[in-house]
N, C-alpha and C positions, 0 to 999 in steps of 0.2 A: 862814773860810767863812761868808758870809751866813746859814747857819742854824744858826750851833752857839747861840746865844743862844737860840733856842727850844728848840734839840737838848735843852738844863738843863733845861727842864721836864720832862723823861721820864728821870726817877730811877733807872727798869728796865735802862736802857742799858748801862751797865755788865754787867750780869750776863747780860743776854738779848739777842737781836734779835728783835725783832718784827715779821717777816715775817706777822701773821695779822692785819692790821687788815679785811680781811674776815671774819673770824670774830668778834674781841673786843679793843680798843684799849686799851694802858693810857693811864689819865688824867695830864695834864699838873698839875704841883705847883700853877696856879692854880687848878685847880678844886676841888682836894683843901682849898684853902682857903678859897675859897667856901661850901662844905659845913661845913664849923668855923666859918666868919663865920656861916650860917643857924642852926645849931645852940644859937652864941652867943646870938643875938636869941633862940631861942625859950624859951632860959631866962629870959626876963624879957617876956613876951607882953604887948603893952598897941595901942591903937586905933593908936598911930604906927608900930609895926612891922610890924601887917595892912598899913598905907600905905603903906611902903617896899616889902616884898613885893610888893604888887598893881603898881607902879609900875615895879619890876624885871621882873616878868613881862610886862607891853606892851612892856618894853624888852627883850626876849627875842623874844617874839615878831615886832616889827619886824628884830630883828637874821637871824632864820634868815627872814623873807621875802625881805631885799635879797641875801640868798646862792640863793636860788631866782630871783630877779628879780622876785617877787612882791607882793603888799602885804600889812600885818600883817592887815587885816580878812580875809584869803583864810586864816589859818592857825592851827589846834587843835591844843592838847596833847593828846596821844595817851600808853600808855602803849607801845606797840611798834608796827613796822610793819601786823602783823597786825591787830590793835585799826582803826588806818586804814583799812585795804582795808576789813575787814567793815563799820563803817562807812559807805563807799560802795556796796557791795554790797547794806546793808540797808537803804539810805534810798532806794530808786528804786521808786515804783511798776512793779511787774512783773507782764504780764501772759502767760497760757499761752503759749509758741510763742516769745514771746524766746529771745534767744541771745546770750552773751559768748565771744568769742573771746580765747583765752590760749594758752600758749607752753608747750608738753609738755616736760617737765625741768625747768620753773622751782621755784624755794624753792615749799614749801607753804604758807608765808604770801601767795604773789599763786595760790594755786591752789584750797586751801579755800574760802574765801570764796565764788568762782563757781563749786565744785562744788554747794555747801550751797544753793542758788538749786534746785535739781531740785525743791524740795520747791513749789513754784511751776509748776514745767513749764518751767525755763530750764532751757535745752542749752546746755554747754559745751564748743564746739566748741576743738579743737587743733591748734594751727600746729605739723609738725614739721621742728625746724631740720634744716638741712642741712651737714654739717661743719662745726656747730655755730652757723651761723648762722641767720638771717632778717629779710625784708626785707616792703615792701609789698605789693609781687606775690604774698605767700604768704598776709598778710592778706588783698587784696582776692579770692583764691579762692575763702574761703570764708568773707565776711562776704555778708549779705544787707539785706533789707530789714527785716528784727527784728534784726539784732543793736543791741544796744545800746549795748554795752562794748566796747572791745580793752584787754586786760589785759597788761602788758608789764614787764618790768625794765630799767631803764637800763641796769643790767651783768647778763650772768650768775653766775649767784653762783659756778660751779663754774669755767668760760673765760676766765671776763671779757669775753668779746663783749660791744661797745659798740654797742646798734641806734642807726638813724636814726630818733630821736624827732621830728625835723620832716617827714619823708616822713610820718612815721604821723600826724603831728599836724593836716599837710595832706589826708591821705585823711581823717580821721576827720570835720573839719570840716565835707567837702566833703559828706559821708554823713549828718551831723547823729548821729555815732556821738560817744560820749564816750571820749577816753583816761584811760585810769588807769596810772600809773604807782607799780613800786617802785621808789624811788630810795635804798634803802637801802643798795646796793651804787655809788653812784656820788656822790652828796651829799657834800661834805668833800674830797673827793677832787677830781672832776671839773667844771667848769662846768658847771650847769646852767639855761634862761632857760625858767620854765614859757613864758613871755608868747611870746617869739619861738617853741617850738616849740610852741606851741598845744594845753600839756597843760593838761586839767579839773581832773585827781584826780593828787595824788601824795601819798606817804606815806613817812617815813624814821623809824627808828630812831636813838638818839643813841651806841649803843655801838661802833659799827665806825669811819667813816673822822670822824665827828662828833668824835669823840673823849673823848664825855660816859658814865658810867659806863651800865648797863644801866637799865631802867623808865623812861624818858623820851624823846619825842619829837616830830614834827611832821605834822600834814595838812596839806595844802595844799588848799582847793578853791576851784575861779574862782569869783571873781564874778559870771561869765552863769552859770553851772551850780549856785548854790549851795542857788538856791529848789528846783531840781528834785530837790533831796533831803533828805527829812525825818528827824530825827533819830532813833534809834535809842533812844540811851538819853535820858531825859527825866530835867529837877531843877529845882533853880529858879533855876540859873545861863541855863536854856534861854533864858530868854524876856528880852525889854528887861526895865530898870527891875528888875532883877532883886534890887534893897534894897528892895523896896517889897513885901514878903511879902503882905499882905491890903491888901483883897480878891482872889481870885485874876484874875490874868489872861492868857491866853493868849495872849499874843504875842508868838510866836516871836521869837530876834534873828533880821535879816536877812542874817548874815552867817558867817564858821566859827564864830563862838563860838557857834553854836545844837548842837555839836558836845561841847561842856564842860557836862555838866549836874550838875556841881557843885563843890565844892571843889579849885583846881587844885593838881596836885602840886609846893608849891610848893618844895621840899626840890631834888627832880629837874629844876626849872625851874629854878633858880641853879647847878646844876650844869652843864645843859645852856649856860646865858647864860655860862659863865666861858671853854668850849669853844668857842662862837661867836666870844668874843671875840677869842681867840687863832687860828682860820682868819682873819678879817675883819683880825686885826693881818699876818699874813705874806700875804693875800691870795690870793683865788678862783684867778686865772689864774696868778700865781705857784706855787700850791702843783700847780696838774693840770700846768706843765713839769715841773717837779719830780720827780713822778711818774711820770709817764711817761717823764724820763730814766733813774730806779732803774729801771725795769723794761728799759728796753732796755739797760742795761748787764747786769741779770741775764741779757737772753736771748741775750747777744752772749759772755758767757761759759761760760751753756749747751751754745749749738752748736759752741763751741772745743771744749767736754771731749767731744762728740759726744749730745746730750741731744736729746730731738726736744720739740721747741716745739709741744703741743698747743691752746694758744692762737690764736682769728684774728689774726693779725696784719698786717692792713692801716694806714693810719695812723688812717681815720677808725674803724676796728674795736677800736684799743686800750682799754685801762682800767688802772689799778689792779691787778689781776691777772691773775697770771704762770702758766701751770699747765704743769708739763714731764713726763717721760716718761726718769729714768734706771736702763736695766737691768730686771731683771723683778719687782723687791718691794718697792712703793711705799709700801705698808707696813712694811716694815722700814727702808727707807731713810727714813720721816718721822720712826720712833722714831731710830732715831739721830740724825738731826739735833735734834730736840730733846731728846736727853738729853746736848749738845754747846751747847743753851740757844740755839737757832734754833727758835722757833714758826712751824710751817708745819703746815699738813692736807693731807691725802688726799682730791683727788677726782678724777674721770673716769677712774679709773687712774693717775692720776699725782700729784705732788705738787704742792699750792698758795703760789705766793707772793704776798702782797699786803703790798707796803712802803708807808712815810708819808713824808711831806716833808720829816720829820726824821730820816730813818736817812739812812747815809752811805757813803761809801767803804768804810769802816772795816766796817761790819755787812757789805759785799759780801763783803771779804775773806775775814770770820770765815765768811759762808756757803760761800766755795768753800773755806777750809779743812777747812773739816765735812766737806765734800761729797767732797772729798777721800779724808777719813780715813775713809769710811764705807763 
C-alpha cells in the first residue's frame, strides 16, 4: 500500500487507532526528531544557530503558505487558533453599531473573540444552521451594511460539515465584508486555496490534522487586508528593521509579521516545519482522497450495522469527520471503544470519528471489531 511508508512514522499504531485527529494528533517520528535536533543546537547556542533557526522558520513559514495557496508574507506564528482569531478581532478599528456575523454551535475559539467586541458596541449576530448546515442565503439575511466580519469554520468541529468558503468569499467580497476563517478543523486534511476562495483571515492550530505537537501554529492574513489591521500585541519584532533597536522607530512591518512582536517560538516552529514537511511529501490532494475514502468506508459500514450517519453527507458537504448515532449511550459506547484503544469523542449525541491519511484497512477493521464487541 502506497502509505504504509509514512504509516512508520506513527509509532502509536500498533497499540491505538487514532480516530481523534480532530481532537489531538499523534506526531509523526520525524518530528519527534526535529525537537531532539533543536534541543541539540540549543545546547551549544552561538550567532550561527540563531542563523540556522531564523532561516528554518521562513522556510516554515513558506511551507504552510503553499499548503494554503498562500504566500509566506501573508503568514504569523500564532501559538493556537484562538490567539489568531483574537488577533483579527482585535486589530480592526471598530466603531459602535458594527456587527460580525458567526455560526451558533461553533468551537468557542471562532466565537469569543467576536463576542468579546460588545465591549465596543459590536453585535454578534448568529447564523443558525439547519440540519446542521449553512450556506450564503443564511449569511446574506442577516449581514447588513456594518457588518464587517463573517466568522466561519471550514469544518464543523462537531459534524464535520464542510461550508462553501468560495460562495462566502464571493459574497463577502462583493459586500466589502471580511472572511475569517477557522481552518483548524480542515487544514492538513482538506484542500484549502485562501486566494481562489477569497478568504482575508484564517487561523489553524498545528495539533489536529497538521499533525504538529500542541502551542504552535499559523495566521494567515491577505495582503489587501493586512494594513487594515493593527497589531494587538506590540515588540520590537513589530516594526521593519527590527535589529536596529535605537533610535526607536515606528514602522510598522507591512506585512503578517507585524503580528510576531517578539521572539518566535522557535522550538514549536521546527516542530511545526518537520509536520509540514511530511503533508507536502504525501501531498495536499492526495491526502483529502484519502480521507475522505476512510471516511466513507466508515460510514458504509455504519449504516450496514444500522448506525444512523449524523453527518452532512453531500459530497461537496464532506470532511474529515465522521459523527454517528449507535444505540442510545454514546457515552458508554465511546468508553468502550476506547478502552479497546480506538480514540474517538462524543459529540452531538453521538460518537466522533475523524481518521488521517495514514490509518488503514486494518484500524477500520479493529473499529468495527470494537464496535462489535461493545
Amino acid at each position: 500500500m502506497q502509505f504504509q511508508k509514512w504509516r512508520a512514522e506513527f509509532l502509536s499504531c500498533e497499540q491505538t487507532v487514532n480516530f481523534n485527529h480532530a481532537g489531538v494528533s499523534s506526531v509523526p517520528v520525524r518530528v519527534a526528531r526535529a525537537v531532539t535536533r533543536f534541543i541539540e543546537q540549543a545546547t551549544a547556542i552561538d550567532g550561527a544557530v540563531h542563523r540556522t533557526w531564523t532561516e528554518r522558520m521562513e522556510s516554515v513559514r513558506g511551507s504552510f503558505a503553499r499548503l494554503i495557496g498562500g504566500m509566506a508574507s501573508e503568514v504569523a506564528f500564532v501559538k493556537n487558533t484562538a490567539e489568531g482569531l483574537s488577533l483579527v478581532a482585535g486589530g480592526l478599528d471598530w466603531r459602535q453599531g458594527d456587527n460580525v456575523v458567526a455560526v451558533d454551535g461553533d468551537y468557542p475559539s471562532n466565537t469569543y473573540p467576536w463576542l468579546g467586541l460588545r465591549r465596543f458596541g459590536v453585535e454578534t449576530r448568529m447564523i443558525t444552521p439547519l440540519a446542521g448546515r449553512f450556506g450564503v442565503d443564511q449569511v446574506r439575511s442577516i449581514a447588513d451594511g456594518r457588518t464587517r466580519i463573517v466568522a466561519v469554520s471550514a469544518v464543523d468541529w462537531q459534524s464535520g460539515f464542510r461550508c462553501d468558503l468560495r460562495a462566502l468569499g464571493a459574497f463577502c467580497r462583493e459586500r466589502g465584508i471580511l472572511l475569517c476563517v477557522d481552518g483548524i478543523q480542515a487544514v492538513g486534511a482538506l484542500q484549502i486555496d485562501v486566494e481562489g476562495e477569497l478568504i482575508d483571515c484564517l487561523a489553524a492550530g498545528g495539533h489536529k490534522w497538521l499533525l504538529a505537537p500542541e502551542g504552535c501554529g499559523c495566521l494567515f492574513v491577505s495582503s489587501r487586508v493586512v494594513e487594515r489591521l493593527n497589531p494587538v500585541l506590540l515588540g520590537w519584532k513589530s516594526v521593519r528593521d527590527a535589529e536596529n533597536f535605537l533610535p526607536y522607530h515606528f514602522d510598522l512591518r507591512p506585512d503578517a509579521g507585524r503580528f510576531e512582536p517578539g521572539t518566535p517560538p522557535y522550538l514549536g516552529i521546527h516542530a511545526l516545519g518537520a509536520a509540514l514537511d511530511l503533508l507536502h511529501e504525501v501531498g495536499p490532494a492526495t491526502i483529502q482522497a484519502r480521507v475522505l475514502d476512510l471516511t466513507a468506508q466508515l460510514a458504509e459500514g455504519l449504516r450496514a450495522r444500522g448506525a444512523e450517519i449524523l453527518s452532512p453527507w453531500e459530497e461537496t458537504e464532506r470532511s474529515g469527520i465522521l459523527t454517528f448515532r449507535f444505540g442510545n449511550d454514546p457515552e458508554g459506547l465511546a468508553r468502550k471503544l476506547v478502552k479497546q484503544g480506538i480514540l474517538c469523542r462524543v459529540r452531538m449525541g453521538g460518537v466522533r470519528l475523524a481518521p488521517h491519511f495514514y490509518n488503514d484497512e486494518n484500524d477500520i477493521a479493529r473499529f468495527f471489531s470494537a464496535l462489535s464487541g461493545a
